[in-house]
Each structure stands twice: as C-alpha cells, then as structure tokens.
C-alpha positions in Angstrom: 101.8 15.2 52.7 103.2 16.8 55.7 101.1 17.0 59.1 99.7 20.0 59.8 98.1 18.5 63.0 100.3 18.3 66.3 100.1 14.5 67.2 101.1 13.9 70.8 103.6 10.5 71.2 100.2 8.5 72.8 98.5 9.1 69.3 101.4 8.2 66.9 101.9 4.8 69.1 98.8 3.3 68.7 97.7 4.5 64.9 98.2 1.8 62.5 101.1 2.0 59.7 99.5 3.1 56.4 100.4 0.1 53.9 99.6 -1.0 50.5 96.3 -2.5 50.0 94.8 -0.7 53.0 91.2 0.1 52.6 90.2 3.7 54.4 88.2 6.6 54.1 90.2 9.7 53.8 89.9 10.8 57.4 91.3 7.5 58.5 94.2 7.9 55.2 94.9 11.4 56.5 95.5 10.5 60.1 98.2 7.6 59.5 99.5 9.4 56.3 100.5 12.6 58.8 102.0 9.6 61.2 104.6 9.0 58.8 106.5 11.8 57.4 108.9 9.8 55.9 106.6 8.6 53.2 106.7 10.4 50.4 104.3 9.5 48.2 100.4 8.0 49.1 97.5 8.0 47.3 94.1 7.4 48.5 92.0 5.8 45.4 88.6 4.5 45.6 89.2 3.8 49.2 92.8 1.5 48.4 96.3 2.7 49.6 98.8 2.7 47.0 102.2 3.4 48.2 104.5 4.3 45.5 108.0 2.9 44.8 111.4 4.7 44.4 111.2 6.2 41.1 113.8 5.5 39.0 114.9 8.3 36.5 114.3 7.5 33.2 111.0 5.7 33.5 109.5 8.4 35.6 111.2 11.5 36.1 112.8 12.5 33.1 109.0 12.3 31.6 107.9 14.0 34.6 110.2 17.2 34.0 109.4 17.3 30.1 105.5 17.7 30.7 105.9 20.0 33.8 108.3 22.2 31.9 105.6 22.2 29.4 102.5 23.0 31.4 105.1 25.8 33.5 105.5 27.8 30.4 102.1 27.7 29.4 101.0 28.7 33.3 103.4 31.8 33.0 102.2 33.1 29.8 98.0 32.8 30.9 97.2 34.7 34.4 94.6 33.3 37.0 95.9 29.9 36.3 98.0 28.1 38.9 100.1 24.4 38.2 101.0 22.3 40.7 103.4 19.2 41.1 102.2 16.3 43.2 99.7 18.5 45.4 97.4 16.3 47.4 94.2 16.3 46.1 90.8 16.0 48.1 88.4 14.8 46.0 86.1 12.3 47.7 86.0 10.6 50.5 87.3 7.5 49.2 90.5 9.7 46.7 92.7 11.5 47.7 95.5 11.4 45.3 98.4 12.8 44.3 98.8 13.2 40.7 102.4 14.1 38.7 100.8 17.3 38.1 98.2 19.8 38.3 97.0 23.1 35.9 93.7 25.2 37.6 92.0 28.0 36.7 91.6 29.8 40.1 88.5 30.4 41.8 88.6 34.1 41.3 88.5 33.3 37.5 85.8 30.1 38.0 87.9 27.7 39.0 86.0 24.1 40.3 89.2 23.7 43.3 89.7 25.5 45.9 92.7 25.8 49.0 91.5 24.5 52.3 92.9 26.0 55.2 95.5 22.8 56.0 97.1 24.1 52.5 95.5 21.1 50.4 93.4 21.3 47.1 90.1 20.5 47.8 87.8 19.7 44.4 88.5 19.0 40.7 91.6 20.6 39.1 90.8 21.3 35.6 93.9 19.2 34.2 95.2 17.0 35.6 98.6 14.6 34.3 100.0 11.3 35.5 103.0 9.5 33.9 102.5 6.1 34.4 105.1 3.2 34.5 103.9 0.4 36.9 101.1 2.4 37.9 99.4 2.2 34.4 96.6 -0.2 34.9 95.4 2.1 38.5 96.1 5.4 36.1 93.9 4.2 33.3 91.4 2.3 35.8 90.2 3.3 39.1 92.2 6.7 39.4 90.5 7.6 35.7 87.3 6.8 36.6 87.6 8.7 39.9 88.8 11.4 38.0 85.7 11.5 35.7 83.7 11.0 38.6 84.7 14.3 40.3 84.4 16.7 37.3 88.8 16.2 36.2 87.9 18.1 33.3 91.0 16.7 31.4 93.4 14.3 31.9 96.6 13.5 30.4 98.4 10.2 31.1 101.9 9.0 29.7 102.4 5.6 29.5 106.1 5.5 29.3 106.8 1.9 28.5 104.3 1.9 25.7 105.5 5.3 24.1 101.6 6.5 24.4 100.1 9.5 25.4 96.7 9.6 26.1 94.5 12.8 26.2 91.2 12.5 27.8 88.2 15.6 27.9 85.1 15.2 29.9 82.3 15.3 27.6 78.3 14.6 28.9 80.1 13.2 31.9 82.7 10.7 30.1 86.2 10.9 29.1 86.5 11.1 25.1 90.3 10.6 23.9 91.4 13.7 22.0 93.0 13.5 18.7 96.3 14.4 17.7 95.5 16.8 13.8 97.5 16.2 10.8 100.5 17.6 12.2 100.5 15.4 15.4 99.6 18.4 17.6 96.5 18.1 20.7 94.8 20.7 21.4 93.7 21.6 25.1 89.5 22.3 25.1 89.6 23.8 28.3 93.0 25.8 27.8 92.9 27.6 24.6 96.6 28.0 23.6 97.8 24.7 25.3 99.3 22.9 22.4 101.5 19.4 22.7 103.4 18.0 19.9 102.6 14.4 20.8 105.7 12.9 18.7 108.4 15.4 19.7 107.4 15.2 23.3 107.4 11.2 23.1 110.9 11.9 21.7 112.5 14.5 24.3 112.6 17.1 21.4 111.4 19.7 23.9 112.7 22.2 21.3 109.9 21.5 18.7 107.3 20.9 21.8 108.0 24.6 23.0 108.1 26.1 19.4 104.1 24.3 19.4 103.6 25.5 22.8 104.5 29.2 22.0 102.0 29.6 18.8 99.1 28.1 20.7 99.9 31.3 23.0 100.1 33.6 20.1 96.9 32.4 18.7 93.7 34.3 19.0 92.1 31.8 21.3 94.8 31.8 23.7 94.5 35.7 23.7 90.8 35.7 24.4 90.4 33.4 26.9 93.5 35.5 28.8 90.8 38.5 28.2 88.4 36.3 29.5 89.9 35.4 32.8 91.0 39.0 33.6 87.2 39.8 33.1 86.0 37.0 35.3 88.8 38.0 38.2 87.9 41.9 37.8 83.8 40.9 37.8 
C-alpha cells in the first residue's frame, strides 16, 4: 500500500514497525503499513499481520500470470466489470488483505465494493483468487472464512504444491466447492461465461484454457448477463 497521508518525521519515529504476528485493528495496520513503503506486501487478517516473503517464480508467479491472464480476457470481453491484482482490500476492521487478484462488478451495475477516496476497495469483491504456496493453511483458514464472512461471493484458491484448485461459491451464507463437469471445466455462478479448464490450467496449457474461456463468452449466458449489466448501468 502506498501512504496517501503526509506523515511528518516526529510521527514516523515513534510508530512501531509492522511485523509478523502483530495483532491490530486496521486503523492501527494502516498507520504503520503507510510508515514503511518499502514493504511490499501486508495483509491484515482477522486482526494478525502476515508479512509475505520474496516470491519465488515458479511457485507463485508463474501461477499468478496464468489466472490473471485468464480473468483479463474475460474482464475485456464483459463491460461494467473491473479486475484487479493485489488491490488492498477493506473489509473489516480486523481484514484488510490483499489477495492475488480481484474481478467486480461495479457499483453502477450492483456491485457490493466500492472506491474510497484514499484509492482503496472498500467491501466485498465478487471474486476473489489467491495462489497459495506457504500461505495455504491462512488461504484455506482464517482468510476463507473472512472472506465468507464479508459476502466474497466466490473464491478461487491454487494450491500450487498440491496441483489443486479449489472453487468456492457462497451459498445461504457458506462456501460450497464447485465442481469441475465431465469435461473438467468450472463454471463461474456469478459470471456467466467465465469458464476454467481446471486440468489445462494446472498444466500451463493456457492455449486450451483460452479456447474454454472464449465459448463461455460466446454462450447465451455470457451474452445476457452483458445485456443485463448495460441495463442495470443505463437504469
């Protein structure tokens, strides 16, 4: 996160260093995260700091670039949607995280988040994705049930040691894993259209996940709920 707040030398001397295992509110989180703009990544989750590690390439990022590529094509192809990567996230005031990536149906189409006037997300994203490596056990514990607490509507986690990619909807207020059909594909219940070969993905055949991706956009489904957010932005 980068301050937004003019912090005179006094302040920044005598404000604690945010470390792991901390235990704040997000005001407190907010005020030493903006202290130290050399950290890159923080996270704020059910009022613990976790500091994240270097991230080495083929555990995290190459992962990271498949499913963003992914979720970018399907953002350009469906207005009023925006996708994000990293944004901080306000969602309580004990989370504050910052997941791998974001995809949100603006609030001119009925969108849950909204932008507060520092530049931050403020509320639920409808999806939200997190590729875990170390992090798996805070990505399928605390941050999940945060998540489910604050209305994530889905959530998508890659657990990249165990070759697993989970799919969770929020259904009567829980998380219910969705299915892979009989050709391996998941299908988004929030974004009609948004279609991930699970296998070829797993694999790096980004290829056959794009071919997937592209006739969930040329379905009907996809094509209605595009009508649909026009009509809610126009209404």
């Amino acid at each position: 996160m980068t301050s937004s707040l003019p912090k005179s030398f006094t302040t920044l001397q005598h404000l604690p260093p945010l470390e792991n295992g901390d235990r704040l509110i997000r005001p407190e989180f907010e005020r030493r995260y903006n202290a130290m703009p050399e950290v890159r990544k923080a996270e704020l989750i059910e009022g613990v700091v976790y500091m994240a590690s270097p991230l080495r390439f083929r555990p995290h990022a190459a992962p990271h670039g498949r499913l963003i590529t992914w979720l970018g094509v399907y953002q350009a192809a469906t207005p009023q949607l925006e996708m994000g990567i990293e944004p901080t996230v306000r969602l309580d005031i004990d989370n504050e995280p910052q997941p791998d990536g974001v995809l949100l149906i603006s609030q001119e189409s009925g969108g849950n988040s909204t932008l507060s006037e520092d530049g931050y997300l403020e509320g639920a994203p409808e999806l939200v994705v997190e590729i875990a490596a170390s992090s798996a056990a805070i990505d399928l514990g605390d941050k999940k049930r945060a998540y489910r607490r604050n209305g994530v509507r889905e959530y998508i986690v890659w657990q990249v040691f165990e070759q697993r990619i989970d799919w969770f909807s929020l259904q009567d207020e829980d998380y219910v894993s969705l299915l892979p059909d009989e050709q391996g594909v998941i299908c988004s219940v929030v974004f009609p259209g948004l279609w991930l070969d699970v296998s070829a993905m797993l694999q790096g055949n980004m290829q056959q996940v794009l071919a997937i991706l592209q006739a969930g956009i040329n379905s009907a489904e996809h094509q209605t709920f595009v009508q649909h957010l026009i009509a809610q932005q126009q209404g």
